[in-house]
C-alpha positions in Angstrom: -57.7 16.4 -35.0 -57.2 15.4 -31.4 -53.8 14.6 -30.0 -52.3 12.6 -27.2 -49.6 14.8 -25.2 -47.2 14.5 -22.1 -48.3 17.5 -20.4 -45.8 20.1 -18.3 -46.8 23.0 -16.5 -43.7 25.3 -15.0 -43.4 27.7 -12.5 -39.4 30.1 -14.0 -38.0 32.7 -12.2 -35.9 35.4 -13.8 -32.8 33.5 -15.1 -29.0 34.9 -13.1 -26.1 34.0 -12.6 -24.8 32.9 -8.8 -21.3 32.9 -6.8 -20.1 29.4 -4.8 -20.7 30.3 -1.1 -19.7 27.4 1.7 -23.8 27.8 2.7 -25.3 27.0 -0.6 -27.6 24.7 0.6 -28.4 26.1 3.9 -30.4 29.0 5.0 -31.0 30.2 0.8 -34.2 31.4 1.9 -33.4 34.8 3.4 -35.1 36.4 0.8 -38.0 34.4 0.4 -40.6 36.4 1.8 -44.6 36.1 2.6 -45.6 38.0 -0.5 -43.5 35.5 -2.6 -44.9 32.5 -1.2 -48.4 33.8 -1.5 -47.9 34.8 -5.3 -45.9 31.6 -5.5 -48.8 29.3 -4.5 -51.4 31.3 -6.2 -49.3 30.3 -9.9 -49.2 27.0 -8.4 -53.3 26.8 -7.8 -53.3 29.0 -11.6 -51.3 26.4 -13.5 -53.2 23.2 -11.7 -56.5 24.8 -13.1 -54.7 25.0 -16.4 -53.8 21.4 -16.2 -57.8 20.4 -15.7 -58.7 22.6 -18.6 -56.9 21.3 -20.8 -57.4 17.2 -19.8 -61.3 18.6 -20.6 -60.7 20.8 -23.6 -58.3 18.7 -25.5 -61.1 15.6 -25.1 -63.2 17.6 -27.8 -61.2 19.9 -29.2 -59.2 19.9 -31.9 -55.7 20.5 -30.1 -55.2 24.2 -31.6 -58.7 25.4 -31.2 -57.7 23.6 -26.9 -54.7 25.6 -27.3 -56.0 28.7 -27.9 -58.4 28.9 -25.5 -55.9 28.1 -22.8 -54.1 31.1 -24.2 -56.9 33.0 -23.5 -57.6 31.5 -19.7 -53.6 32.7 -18.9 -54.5 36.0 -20.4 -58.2 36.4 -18.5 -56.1 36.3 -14.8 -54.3 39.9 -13.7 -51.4 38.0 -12.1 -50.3 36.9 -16.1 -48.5 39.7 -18.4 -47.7 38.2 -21.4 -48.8 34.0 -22.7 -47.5 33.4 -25.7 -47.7 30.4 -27.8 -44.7 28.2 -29.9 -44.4 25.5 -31.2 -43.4 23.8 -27.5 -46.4 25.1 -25.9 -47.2 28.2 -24.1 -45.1 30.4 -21.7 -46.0 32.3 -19.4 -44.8 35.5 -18.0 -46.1 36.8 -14.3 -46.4 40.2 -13.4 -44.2 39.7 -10.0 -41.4 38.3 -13.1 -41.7 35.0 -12.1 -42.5 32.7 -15.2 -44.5 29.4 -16.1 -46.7 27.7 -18.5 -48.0 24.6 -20.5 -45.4 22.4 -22.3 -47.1 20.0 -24.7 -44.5 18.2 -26.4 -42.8 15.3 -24.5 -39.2 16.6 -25.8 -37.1 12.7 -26.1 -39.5 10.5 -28.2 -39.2 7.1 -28.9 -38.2 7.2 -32.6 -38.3 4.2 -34.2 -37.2 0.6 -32.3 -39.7 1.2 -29.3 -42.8 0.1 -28.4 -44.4 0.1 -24.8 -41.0 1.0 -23.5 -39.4 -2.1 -25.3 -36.4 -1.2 -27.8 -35.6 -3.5 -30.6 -32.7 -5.5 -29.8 -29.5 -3.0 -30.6 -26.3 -4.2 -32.3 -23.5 -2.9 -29.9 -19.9 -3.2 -30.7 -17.8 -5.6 -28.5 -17.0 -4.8 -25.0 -13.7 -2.8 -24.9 -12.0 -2.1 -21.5 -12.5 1.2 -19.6 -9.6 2.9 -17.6 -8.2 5.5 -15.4 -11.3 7.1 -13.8 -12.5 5.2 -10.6 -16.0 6.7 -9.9 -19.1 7.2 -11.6 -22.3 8.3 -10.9 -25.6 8.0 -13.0 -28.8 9.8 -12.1 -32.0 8.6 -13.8 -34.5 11.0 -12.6 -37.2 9.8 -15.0 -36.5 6.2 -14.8 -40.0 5.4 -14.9 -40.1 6.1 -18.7 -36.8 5.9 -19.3 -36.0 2.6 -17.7 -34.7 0.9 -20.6 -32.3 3.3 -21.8 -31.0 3.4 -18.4 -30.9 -0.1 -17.8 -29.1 -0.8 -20.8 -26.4 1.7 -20.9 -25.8 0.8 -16.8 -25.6 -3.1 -17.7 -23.2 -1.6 -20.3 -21.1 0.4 -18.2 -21.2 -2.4 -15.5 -19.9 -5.1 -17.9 -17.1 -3.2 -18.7 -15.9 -0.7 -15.5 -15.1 -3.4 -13.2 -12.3 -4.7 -15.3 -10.5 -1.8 -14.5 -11.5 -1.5 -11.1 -15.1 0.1 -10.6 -16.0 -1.7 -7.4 -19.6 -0.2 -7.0 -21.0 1.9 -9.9 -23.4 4.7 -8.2 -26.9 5.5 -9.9 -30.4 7.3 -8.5 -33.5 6.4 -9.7 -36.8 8.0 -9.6 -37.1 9.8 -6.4 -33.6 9.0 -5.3 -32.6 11.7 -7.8 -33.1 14.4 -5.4 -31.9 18.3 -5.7 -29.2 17.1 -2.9 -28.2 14.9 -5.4 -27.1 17.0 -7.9 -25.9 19.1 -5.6 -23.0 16.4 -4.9 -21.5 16.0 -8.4 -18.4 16.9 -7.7 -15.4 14.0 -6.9 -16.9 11.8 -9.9 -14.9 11.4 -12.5 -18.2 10.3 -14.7 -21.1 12.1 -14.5 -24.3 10.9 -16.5 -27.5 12.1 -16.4 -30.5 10.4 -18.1 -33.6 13.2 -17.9 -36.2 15.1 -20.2 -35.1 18.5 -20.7 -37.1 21.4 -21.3 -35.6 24.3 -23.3 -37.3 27.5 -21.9 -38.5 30.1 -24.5 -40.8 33.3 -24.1 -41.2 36.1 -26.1 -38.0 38.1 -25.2 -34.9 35.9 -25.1 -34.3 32.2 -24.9 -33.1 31.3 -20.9 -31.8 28.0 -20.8 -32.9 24.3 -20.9 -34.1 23.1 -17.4 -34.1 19.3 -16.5 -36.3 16.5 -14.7 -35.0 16.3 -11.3 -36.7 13.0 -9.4 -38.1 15.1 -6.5 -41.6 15.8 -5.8 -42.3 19.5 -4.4 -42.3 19.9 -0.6 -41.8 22.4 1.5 -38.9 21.7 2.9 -36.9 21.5 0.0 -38.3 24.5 -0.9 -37.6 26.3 2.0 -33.7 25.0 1.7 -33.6 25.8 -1.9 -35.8 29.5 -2.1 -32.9 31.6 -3.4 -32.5 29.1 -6.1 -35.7 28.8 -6.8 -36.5 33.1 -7.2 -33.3 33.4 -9.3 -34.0 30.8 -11.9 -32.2 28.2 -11.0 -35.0 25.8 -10.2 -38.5 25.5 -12.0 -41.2 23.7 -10.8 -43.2 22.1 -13.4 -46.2 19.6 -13.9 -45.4 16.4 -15.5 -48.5 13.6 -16.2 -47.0 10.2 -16.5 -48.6 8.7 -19.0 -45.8 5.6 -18.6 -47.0 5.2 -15.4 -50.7 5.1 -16.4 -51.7 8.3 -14.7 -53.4 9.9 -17.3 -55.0 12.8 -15.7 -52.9 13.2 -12.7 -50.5 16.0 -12.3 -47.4 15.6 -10.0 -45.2 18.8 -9.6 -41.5 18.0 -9.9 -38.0 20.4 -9.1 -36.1 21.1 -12.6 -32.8 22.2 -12.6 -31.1 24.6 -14.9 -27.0 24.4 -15.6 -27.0 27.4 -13.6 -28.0 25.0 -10.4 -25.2 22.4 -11.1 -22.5 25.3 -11.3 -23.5 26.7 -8.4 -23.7 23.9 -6.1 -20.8 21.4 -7.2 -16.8 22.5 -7.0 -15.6 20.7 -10.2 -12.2 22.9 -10.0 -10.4 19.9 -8.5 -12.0 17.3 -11.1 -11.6 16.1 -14.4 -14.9 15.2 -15.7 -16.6 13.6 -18.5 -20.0 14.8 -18.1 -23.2 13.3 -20.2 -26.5 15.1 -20.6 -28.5 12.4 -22.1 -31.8 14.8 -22.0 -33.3 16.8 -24.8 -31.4 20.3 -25.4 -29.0 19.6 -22.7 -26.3 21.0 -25.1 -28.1 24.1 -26.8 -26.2 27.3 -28.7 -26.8 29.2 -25.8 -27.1 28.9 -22.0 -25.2 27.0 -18.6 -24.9 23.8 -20.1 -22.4 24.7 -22.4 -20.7 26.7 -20.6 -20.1 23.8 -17.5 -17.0 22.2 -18.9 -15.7 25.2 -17.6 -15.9 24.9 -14.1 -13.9 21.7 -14.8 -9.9 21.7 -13.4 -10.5 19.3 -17.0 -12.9 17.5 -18.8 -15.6 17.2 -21.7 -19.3 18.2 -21.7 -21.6 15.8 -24.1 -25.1 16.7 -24.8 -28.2 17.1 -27.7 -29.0 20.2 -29.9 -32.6 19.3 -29.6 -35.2 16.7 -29.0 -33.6 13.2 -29.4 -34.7 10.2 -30.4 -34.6 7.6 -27.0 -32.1 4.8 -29.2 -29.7 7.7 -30.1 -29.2 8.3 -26.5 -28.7 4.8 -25.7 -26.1 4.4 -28.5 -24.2 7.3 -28.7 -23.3 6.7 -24.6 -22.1 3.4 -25.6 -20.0 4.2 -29.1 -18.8 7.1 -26.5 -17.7 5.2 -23.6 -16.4 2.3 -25.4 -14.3 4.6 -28.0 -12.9 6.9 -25.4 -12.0 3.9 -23.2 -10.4 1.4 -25.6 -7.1 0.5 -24.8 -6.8 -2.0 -27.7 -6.4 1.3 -30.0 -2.8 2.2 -31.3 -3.9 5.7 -29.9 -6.3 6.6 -27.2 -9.8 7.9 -28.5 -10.5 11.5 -27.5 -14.1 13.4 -27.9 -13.1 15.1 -31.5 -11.6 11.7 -32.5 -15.1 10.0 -31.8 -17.3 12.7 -32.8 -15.5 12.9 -36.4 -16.2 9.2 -36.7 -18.6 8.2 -39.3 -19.8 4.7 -36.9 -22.2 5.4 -35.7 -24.3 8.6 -37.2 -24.3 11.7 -34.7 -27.4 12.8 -36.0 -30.5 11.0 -35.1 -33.5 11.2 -37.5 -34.9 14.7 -36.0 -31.8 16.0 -37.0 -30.8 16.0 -33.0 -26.8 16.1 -33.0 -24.7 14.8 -30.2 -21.9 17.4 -29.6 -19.1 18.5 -27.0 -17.9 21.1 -25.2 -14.5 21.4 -23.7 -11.6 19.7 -24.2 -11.2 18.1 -27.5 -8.4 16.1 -26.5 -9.4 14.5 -23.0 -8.7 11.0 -22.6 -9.6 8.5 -20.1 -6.4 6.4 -20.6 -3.0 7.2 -21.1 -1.2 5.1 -24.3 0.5 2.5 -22.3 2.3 1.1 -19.1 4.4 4.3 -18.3 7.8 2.8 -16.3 10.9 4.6 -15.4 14.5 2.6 -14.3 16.7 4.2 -11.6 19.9 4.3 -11.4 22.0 1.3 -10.1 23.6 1.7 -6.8 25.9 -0.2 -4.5 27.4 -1.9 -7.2 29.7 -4.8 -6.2 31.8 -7.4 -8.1 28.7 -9.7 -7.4 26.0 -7.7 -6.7 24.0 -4.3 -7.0 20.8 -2.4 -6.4 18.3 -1.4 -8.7 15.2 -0.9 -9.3 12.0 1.8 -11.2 8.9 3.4 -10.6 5.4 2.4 -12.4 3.6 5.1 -13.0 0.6 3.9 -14.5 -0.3 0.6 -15.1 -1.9 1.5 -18.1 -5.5 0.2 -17.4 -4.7 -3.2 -16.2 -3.4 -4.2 -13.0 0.8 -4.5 -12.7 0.7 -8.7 -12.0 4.7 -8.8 -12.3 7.3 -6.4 -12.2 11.3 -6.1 -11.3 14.9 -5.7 -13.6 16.4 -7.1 -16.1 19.7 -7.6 -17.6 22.4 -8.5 -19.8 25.9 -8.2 -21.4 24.4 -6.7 -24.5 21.4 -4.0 -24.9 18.1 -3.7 -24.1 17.5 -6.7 -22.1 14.4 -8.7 -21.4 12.5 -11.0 -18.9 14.0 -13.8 -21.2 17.7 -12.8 -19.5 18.4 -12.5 -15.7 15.8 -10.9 -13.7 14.3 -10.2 -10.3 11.0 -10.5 -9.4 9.1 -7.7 -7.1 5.7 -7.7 -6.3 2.8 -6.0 -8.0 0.9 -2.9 -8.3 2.1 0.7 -9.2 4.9 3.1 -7.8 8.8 2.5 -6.3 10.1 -0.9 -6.0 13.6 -1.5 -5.5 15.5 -5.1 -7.0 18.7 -6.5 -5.4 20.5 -8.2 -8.5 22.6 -11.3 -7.5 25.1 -13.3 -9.1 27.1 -10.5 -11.4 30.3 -10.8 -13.1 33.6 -8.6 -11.9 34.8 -6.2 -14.4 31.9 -6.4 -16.5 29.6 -3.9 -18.4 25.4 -4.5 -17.8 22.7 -3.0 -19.5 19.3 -2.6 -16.9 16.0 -2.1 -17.4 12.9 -2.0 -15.5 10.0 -4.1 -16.2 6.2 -4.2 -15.4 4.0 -6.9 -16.9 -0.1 -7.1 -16.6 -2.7 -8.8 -19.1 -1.6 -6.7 -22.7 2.3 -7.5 -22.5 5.6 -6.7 -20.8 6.7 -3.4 -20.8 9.9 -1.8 -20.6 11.9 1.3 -18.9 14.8 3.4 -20.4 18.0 1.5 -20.4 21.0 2.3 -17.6 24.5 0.5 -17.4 26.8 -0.1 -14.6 29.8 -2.1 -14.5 30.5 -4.1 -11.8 34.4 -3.7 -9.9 37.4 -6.4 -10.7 37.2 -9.0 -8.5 40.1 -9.0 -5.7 41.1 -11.6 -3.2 38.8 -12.4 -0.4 39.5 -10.7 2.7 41.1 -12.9 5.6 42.0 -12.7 9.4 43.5 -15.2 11.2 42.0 -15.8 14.9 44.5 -16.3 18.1 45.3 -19.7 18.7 43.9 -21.4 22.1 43.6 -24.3 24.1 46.9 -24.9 23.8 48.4 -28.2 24.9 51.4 -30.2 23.7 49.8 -31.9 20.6 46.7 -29.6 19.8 45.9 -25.9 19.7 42.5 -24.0 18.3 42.4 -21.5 15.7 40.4 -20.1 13.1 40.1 -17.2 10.8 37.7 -14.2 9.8 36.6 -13.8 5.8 34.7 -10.6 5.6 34.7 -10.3 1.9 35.0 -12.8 -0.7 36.5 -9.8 -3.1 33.4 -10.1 -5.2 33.8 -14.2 -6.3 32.5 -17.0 -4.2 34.8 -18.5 -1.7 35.4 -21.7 -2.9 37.8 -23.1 -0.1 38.7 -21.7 3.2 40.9 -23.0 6.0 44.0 -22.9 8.4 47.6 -23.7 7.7 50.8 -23.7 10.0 54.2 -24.7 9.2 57.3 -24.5 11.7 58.5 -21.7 9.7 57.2 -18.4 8.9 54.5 -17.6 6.1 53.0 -21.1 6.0 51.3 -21.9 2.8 48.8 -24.4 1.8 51.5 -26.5 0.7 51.9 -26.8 4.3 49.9 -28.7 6.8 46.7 -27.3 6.8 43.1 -28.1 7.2 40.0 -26.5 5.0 36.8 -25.5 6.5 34.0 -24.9 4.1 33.3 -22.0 1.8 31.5 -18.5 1.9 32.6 -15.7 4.0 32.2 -15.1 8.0 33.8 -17.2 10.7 35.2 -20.7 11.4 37.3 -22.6 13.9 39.5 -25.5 13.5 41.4 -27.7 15.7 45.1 -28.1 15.3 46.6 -31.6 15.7 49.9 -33.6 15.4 51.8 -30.6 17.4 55.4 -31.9 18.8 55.5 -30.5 22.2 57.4 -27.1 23.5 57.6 -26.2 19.5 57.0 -22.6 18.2 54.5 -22.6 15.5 53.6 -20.0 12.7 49.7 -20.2 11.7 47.7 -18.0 9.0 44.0 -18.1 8.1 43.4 -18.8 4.0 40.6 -18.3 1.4 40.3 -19.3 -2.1 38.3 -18.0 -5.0 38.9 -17.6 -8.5 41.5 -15.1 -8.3 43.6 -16.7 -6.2 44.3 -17.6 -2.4 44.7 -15.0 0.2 46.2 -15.4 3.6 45.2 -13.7 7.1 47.5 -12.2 9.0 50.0 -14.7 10.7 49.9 -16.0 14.6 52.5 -17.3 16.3 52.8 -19.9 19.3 53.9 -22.7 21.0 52.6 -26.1 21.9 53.1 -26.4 25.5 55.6 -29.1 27.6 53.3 -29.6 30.5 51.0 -32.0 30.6 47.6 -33.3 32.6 49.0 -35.3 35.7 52.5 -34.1 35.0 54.9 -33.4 38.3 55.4 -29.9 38.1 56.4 -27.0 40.8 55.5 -29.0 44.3 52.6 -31.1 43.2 51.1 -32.7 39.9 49.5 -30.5 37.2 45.6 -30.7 36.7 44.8 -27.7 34.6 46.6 -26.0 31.8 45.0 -22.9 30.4 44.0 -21.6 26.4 47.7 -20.6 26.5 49.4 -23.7 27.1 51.9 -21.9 29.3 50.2 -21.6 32.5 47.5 -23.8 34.8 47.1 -25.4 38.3 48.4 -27.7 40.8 47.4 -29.8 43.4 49.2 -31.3 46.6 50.2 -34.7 46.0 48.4 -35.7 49.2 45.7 -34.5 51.4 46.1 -31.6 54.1 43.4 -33.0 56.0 40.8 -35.6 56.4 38.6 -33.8 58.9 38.4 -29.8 59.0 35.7 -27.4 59.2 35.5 -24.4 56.4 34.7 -22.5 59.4 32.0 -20.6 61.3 28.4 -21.0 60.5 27.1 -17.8 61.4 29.6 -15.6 60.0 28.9 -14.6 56.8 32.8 -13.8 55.1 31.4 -12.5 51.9 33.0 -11.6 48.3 34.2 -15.1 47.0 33.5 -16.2 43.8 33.4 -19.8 42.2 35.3 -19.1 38.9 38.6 -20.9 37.5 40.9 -18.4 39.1 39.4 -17.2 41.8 40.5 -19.6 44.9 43.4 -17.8 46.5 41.5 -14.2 46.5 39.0 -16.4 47.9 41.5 -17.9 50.7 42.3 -14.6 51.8 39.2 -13.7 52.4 38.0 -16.0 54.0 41.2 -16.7 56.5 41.1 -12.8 57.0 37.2 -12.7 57.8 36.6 -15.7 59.9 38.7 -16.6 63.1 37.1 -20.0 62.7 38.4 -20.8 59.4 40.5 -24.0 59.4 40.3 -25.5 55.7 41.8 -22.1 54.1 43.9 -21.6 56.9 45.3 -25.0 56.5 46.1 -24.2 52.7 47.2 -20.7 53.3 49.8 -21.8 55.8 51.4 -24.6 54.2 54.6 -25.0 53.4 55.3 -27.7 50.9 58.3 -29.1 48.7 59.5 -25.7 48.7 56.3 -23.8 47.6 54.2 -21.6 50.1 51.8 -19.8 48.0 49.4 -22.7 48.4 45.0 -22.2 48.6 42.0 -23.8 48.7 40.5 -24.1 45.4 37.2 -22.5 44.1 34.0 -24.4 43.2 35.1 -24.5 39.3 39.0 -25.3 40.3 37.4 -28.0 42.0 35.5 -29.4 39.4 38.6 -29.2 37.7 40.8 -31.3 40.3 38.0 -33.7 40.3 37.7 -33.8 36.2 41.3 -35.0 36.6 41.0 -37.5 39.6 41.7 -40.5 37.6 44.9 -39.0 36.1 45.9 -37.1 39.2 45.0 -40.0 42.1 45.8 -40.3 45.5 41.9 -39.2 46.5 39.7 -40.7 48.8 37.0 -42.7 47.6 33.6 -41.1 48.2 35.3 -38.3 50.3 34.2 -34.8 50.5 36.4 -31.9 49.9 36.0 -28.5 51.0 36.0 -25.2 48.1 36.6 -21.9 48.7 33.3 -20.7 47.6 30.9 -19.6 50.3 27.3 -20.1 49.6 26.0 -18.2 52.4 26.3 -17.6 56.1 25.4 -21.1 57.3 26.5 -23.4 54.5 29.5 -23.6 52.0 30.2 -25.4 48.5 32.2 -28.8 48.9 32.7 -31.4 45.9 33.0 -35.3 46.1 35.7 -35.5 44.2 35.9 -39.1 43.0 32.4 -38.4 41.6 32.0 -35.2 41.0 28.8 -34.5 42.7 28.7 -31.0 44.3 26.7 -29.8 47.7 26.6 -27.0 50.4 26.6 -28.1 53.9 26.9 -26.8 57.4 30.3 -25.0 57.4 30.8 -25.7 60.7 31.0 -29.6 60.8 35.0 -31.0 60.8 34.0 -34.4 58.5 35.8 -33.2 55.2 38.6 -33.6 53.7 41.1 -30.7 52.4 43.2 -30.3 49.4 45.6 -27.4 48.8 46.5 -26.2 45.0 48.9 -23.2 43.7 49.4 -21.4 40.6 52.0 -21.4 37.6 
């Protein structure tokens, strides 16, 4: 009876064990010498000529006499010591040790549900949520038969993974599947691999399965893989691809053993969940199951055998959404799904799915995991709190913050802050508390399942105390009016309802006094003081109200001034009276002179100033520094109802005189009036005083007019 088979040929070196070097894919060809490339290619030429026999021999033959007699054509060349046949095929040992053969059995069949590489539609449970691992990566070295089985568990996967935040899912095809590949594993936290697998058997032991890689045989690769390739760790079969409809085309192809994935990938960092969706990838013996354990953690799935193409595709499914659904009071674990009766884990060639590793991995921990802190700088009104997220459970952190409440275990549905999203430390400022009162706290984090809450903390808040008051020094005194304010720098932990000044003729003023309020809150305010009767001593004190009570600043004393603006006082009439009340200016009753110079226009005196307060330094100078000086000198030298400590104002005493024309009188319409304040060498400031309007001109020219003031 003549038979249809997917044809392998293989090219195994002696099967060993390897140790992690930095250079594991560089220079691994030390050893490889002439001799083995020459006995190398000579098995390669041996195997291709077993190939063409048997596309010719298994045309008329019936496929055991064709097996036999390629028995016999391995046996007829010296470089073959032993060919023996099995139920896979025949394998080949070499004299040099190297080892090869004819695999006839196309290891994952179809089963029932496929047909030209269609499946029957498959009945797949509802798409769960997956969580906790970020990166996968799914190599489909033999996508060109397998493309359904791939296709379907990757629309799978991508349905699901980006919910919980798989950007970009990473997957190989074909020829993209390259030994480099595989040799960059590591970092994934999903590894899935959808390949034949060929378990390698001859006559002395059983080795280890070796799978499909997706790269052709070339030198290069060779060359950078040699030591791999003359320890075991890569075969180099045959494969016809009948799914590609070349039917009597050979193509060699790298196949990998465990060994190879061990050796080239640093999994002691990673915790992996690792699928070998090929036939045999988890055998009784070999470095497939023994790969969980270069895992820092993590689960090894594979077949005991030759698998039906569904089971793959189902058991990857039922697997990821089990171990991945959130919904469940628990999480799913590998022993959890694999004692499961839905679905069967034994396909109808009596292939198992099994596991190696740990039993209890998980990809998802049971829930929102949220800690509260302790509450700090706790006030009568206010405190800090706050927690740390952990893990958000599988679904994004869209609110989170405090709550509380005078009772236990508070919720959202009580007082709360709000503060941002996302895992890890957040801190919450909690407004509006209570004096003398015991809270419960807890943190919060809410995302798509629900609110979630931390352990519970109290704190009680202080008793409240009266607000903290100063009073402010009393200015701008005059004979009616004064200005004073006050200071709150605490409210004692309640809201300053009223705050204000009071003053009373008499010590400790209250607010049963006269007194004027001024807003609320803490911090600073001013208020002007009216209704004074003149030259009377005054007691003032600051004031804020809350709930407890009123509180008074410390108390300032004064007295409303007897002089007054225009008032005849100490050899001329008053025109300024400073904050104190008590002291000022004033000016001549008449003018000194109607037509002086300030003085030389090429000296430059030097060291006046403009300011309120400055016009007899000023007179000094300038009478001391300039013989030419006649306007100061006039002032400095006059002797007037009694007083001789007369000047010549400044620029801002001026302005002053001038702000108090109309009170003051006796100026000169439109006239010009010297200062004290030297602008520079040439020119000096003078004031029309009637207007107001200031200018520097020539200090030399004798047009302007000259009035002397004094101090009190």
């Amino acid at each position: 009876m003549k038979k249809s088979y997917l044809i392998f040929l293989s090219l195994l070196l002696v099967f060993t064990t390897c140790k992690k070097t930095s250079d594991d894919s560089n220079n691994n060809n030390k050893g490889w010498t002439e001799e083995d490339q020459s006995f190398y290619n000579n098995i390669l030429t041996l195997q291709d000529k077993a190939g063409e026999n048997w596309n010719t021999w298994s045309k008329t033959m019936d496929s055991l006499e064709a097996i036999n007699k390629l028995q016999q054509f391995f046996l007829s060349d010296p470089s073959v010591e032993s060919a023996t046949i099995d139920s896979m095929g025949i394998a080949v040992e070499y004299t040099n040790g190297m080892g090869g053969g004819i695999y006839l059995n196309p290891g994952r069949v179809s089963g029932e549900g496929r047909a030209n590489n269609v499946f029957t539609p498959l009945m797949f449970p509802p798409v769960k949520s997956l969580v906790n691992i970020k990166k996968l990566i799914f190599l489909s070295p033999a996508y060109w038969e397998f493309k359904y089985s791939t296709d379907t568990v990757m629309q799978h996967y991508n349905l699901v993974l980006p919910k919980v935040g798989f950007a970009v899912q990473t997957i190989y095809k074909n020829e993209e599947a390259t030994l480099d590949r595989f040799s960059e594993l590591a970092g994934y936290g999903i590894i899935h691999i959808d390949s034949h697998g060929w378990p390698w058997i001859n006559k002395r032991y059983f080795n280890d399965t070796y799978m499909l890689t997706g790269e052709v045989v070339n030198q290069n690769t060779t060359e950078k893989y040699a030591d791999d390739i003359k320890t075991g760790r890569i075969i180099i079969p045959s494969i016809k691809k009948f799914f590609l409809g070349e039917v009597n085309e050979f193509t060699k192809f790298y196949w990998i053993s465990g060994n190879f994935i061990a050796c080239h990938n640093d999994f002691s960092k990673d915790t992996v969940l690792f699928i070998g969706s090929f036939c045999y990838s988890c055998p009784k013996k070999g470095y497939w199951t023994e790969l969980y354990k270069q895992f820092a953690k993590g689960t090894y799935f594979g077949y005991s055998g030759r698998v039906q193409d569904k089971y793959c595709v189902i058991w990857a499914v039922s697997l990821m959404d089990s171990l991945c659904d959130t919904t469940a009071r628990t999480p799913y674990n590998p022993q959890k799904w694999l004692d499961g009766k839905v679905p069967v884990k034994t396909d109808q060639l009596r292939t198992k799915i099994l596991f190696q590793g740990d039993p209890t991995l998980t990809l998802w921990k049971d829930s929102v995991t949220i800690a509260t802190n302790p509450v700090t700088n706790i006030t009568q009104s206010t405190a800090t709190g706050g927690g740390n997220i952990k893990s958000d459970g599988g679904y994004p952190i869209t609110a989170r913050g405090v709550c509380w409440s005078y009772t236990g275990n508070p919720t959202t549905s009580n007082s709360k802050t709000t503060d941002g999203i996302g895992v890890g430390l957040f801190a919450s400022n909690l407004t509006g508390l209570n004096p003398d009162k015991l809270y419960y706290m807890r943190a919060y984090a809410t995302n798509s399942k629900g609110t979630l809450y931390g352990n519970q903390v109290t704190f009680t808040t202080p008793a409240a105390l009266l607000p903290n008051v100063t009073t402010m020094e009393v200015t701008n005194i005059t004979r009616t009016t004064a200005t004073s304010g006050g200071i709150i720098t605490s409210d004692g932990g309640l809201p300053v309802k009223t705050r204000g000044i009071c003053w009373s003729i008499s010590p400790n003023p209250t607010t049963i006094n006269d007194h004027i309020e001024n807003g609320s809150g803490i911090g600073e305010f001013e208020i002007n003081l009216s209704g004074l009767t003149p030259n009377t001593p005054y007691y003032v004190r600051a004031y804020a109200i809350n709930s407890q009570g009123t509180a008074y600043g410390n108390e300032v004393t004064f007295s409303s001034s007897v002089f007054f603006i225009g008032q005849s006082y100490g050899g001329g009439l008053i025109f300024y009276i400073d904050g104190t009340g008590k002291h000022g200016l004033i000016c001549a009753p008449t003018d000194q002179s109607t037509g002086a110079k300030w003085g030389s226009d090429t000296t430059l005196v030097g060291g006046t100033s403009t300011a309120i307060g400055s016009g007899q330094a000023n007179t000094a100078i300038i009478v001391n520094g300039d013989s030419q000086a006649e306007a100061a000198r006039v002032c400095n030298d006059l002797d007037l109802n009694g007083y001789t400590d007369w000047f010549l104002p400044s620029l801002a005493e001026l302005g002053q005189m001038s702000w108090q024309a109309g009170v003051i009188g006796g100026f000169t319409s439109m006239a010009t009036y010297w200062s004290s304040s030297e602008y520079d060498s040439y020119l000096a400031y003078c004031q029309v005083v009637s207007q107001g309007t200031v200018f520097t001109l020539d200090k030399n020219i004798s047009w302007y007019y000259v009035r002397a003031i004094r101090t009190f």
